[in-house]
C-alpha positions in Angstrom: 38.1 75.3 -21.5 39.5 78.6 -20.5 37.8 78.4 -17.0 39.6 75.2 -16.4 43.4 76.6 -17.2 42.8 79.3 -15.2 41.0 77.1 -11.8 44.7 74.7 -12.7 46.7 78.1 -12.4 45.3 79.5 -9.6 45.3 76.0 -7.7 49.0 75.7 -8.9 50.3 79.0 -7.4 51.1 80.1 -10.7 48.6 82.7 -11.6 49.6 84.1 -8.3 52.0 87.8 -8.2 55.4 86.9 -6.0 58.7 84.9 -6.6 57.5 81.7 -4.9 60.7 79.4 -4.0 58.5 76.3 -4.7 57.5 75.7 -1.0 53.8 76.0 0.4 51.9 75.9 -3.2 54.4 79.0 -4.3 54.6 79.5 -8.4 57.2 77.1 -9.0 55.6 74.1 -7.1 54.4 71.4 -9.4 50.6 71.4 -10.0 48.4 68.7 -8.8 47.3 65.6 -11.1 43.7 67.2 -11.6 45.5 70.5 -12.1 47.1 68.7 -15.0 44.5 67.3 -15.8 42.4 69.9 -16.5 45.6 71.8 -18.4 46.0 69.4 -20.6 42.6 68.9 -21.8 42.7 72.5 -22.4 46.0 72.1 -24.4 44.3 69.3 -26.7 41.2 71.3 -27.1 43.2 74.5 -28.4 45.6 72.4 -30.3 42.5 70.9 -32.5 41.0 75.1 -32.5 44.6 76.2 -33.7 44.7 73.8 -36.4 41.3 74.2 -37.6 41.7 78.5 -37.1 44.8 77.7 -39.4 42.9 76.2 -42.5 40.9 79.4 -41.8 43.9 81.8 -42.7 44.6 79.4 -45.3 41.6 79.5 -46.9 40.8 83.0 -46.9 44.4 83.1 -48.3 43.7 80.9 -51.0 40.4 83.0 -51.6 42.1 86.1 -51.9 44.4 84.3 -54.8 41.6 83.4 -56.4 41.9 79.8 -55.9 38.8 77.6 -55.7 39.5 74.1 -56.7 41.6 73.2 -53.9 40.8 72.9 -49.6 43.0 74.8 -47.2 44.6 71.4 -46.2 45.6 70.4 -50.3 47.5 74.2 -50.0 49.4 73.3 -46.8 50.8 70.0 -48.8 51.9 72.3 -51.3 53.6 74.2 -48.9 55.1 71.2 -47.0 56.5 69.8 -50.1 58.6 72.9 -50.8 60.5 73.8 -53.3 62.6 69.9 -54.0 61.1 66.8 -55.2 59.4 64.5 -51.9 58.7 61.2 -52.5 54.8 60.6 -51.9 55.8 58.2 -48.7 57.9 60.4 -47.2 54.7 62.8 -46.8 52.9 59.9 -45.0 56.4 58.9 -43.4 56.1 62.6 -41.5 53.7 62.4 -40.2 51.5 65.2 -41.3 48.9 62.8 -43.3 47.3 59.5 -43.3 47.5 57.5 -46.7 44.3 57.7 -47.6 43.8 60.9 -47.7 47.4 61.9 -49.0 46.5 59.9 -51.9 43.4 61.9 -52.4 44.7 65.2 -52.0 47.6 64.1 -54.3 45.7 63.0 -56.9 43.4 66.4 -56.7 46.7 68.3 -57.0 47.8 67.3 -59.8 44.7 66.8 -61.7 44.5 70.7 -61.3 48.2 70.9 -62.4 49.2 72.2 -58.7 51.7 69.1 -58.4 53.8 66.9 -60.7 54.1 63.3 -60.2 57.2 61.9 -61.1 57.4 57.7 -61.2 60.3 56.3 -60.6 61.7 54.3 -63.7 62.8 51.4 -62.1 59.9 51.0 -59.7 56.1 52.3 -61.4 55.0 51.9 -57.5 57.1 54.7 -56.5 56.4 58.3 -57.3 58.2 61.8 -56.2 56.2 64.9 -56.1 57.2 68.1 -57.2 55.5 71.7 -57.5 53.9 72.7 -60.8 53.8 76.6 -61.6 50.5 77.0 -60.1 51.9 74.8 -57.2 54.6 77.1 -56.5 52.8 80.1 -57.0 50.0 79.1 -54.2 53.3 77.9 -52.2 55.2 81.3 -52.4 52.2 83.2 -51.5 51.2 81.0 -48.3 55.3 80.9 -47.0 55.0 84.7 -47.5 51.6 84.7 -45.4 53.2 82.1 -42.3 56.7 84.7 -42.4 53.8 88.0 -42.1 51.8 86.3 -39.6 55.5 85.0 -37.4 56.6 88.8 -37.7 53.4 90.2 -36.3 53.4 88.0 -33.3 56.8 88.5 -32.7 57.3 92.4 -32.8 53.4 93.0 -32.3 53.0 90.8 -30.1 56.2 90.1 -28.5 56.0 86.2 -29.0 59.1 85.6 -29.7 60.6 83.5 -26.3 56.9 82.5 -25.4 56.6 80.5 -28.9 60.5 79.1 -28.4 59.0 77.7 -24.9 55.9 76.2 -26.5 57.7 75.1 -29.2 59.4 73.0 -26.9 56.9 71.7 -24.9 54.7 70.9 -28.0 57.9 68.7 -29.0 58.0 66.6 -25.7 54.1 66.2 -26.2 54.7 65.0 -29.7 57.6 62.5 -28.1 55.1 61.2 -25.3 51.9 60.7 -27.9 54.8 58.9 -30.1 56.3 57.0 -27.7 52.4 55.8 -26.6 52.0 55.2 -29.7 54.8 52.7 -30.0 55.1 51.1 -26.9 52.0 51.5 -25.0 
C-alpha cells in the first residue's frame, strides 16, 4: 500500500522539496483522480491495520493486568462507557458497535462482573450500563495506557499538529461515509 501513497505523492508534486504556488503540478496543486485513488485505498487499508494494531496494545495491556476472560474489544467498551451510567442504545446509537455484538459483549461483561446492568423501572426493555470495580479497574488502567501512548507521540514523536490535521480529515471522512450512508 505504501508504494501506492508514495507513486500518488510524487505524481501530486507533494513529495517534491520547493514552495510550489500550485501551478505546473507544484505541491499545492490538487492530485489527480487515480492519485486519489490510490491515497485513499491506502487510507482504508491503514485505518482497518490501526484498528486491529490497537486491540494489539489492548490486549497485551489486558495481559499484563492479568485479565483473561475478556477480548481487547469487551476492554475498549469498558473504556468508552466511562466513568457515568450509558444506556445500552446509546453505545449502538454512537456508532462504535453493531447490536449484535454489543449485546454479546454486554452480556460477557457483566457475567464476569466487569459491568452492571441497570433496568429501567418503568420500562424492563431498557437497561443503563455502569462500571463494576473490576470494570473500572481495567478502565483506569487502559485511559492511563491511551494518555502514555498520546504523550509519547506527541513529545517523542512530535505528533502533536500532525494528529490535529488528521484528526480533522478523519472527521470529514467520517461525514462523507455518513452522509453515503444516508443519502446515497
Amino acid at each position: 500500500m505504501r508504494d501506492a501513497t508514495v507513486r500518488a505523492l510524487k505524481a501530486s508534486g507533494t513529495a517534491t522539496d520547493g514552495g510550489g504556488d500550485g501551478q505546473d503540478g507544484g505541491p499545492n496543486r490538487e492530485p489527480e483522480a487515480a492519485d486519489v485513488a490510490a491515497l485513499y485505498a491506502d487510507l482504508t487499508g491503514l485505518l482497518e491495520r490501526l484498528h486491529r494494531r490497537h486491540l494489539d496494545v489492548v490486549r497485551l495491556a489486558l495481559e499484563g493486568m492479568g485479565v483473561t476472560e475478556i477480548n481487547p474489544s469487551q476492554g475498549l467498551l469498558l473504556l468508552s462507557i466511562g466513568d457515568g451510567e450509558v444506556p445500552v442504545r446509546d453505545l449502538i446509537q454512537r456508532g462504535y458497535y453493531q447490536a449484535s455484538s454489543a449485546t454479546y459483549n454486554i452480556k460477557k461483561l457483566v457475567d464476569y462482573g466487569y459491568l452492571e446492568q441497570i433496568r429501567s423501572e418503568h420500562d424492563r426493555r431498557s437497561a443503563r450500563l455502569r462500571l463494576g470495580p473490576p470494570g473500572k479497574h481495567v478502565a483506569d488502567r487502559l485511559r492511563a495506557l491511551d494518555q502514555r501512548l498520546a504523550r509519547i507521540a506527541v513529545e517523542e514523536e512530535g505528533l502533536g499538529a500532525p494528529l490535529q490535521g488528521a484528526l480533522r480529515t478523519l472527521k470529514k471522512l467520517d461525514r462523507v461515509w455518513a452522509d453515503f450512508l444516508s443519502f446515497g
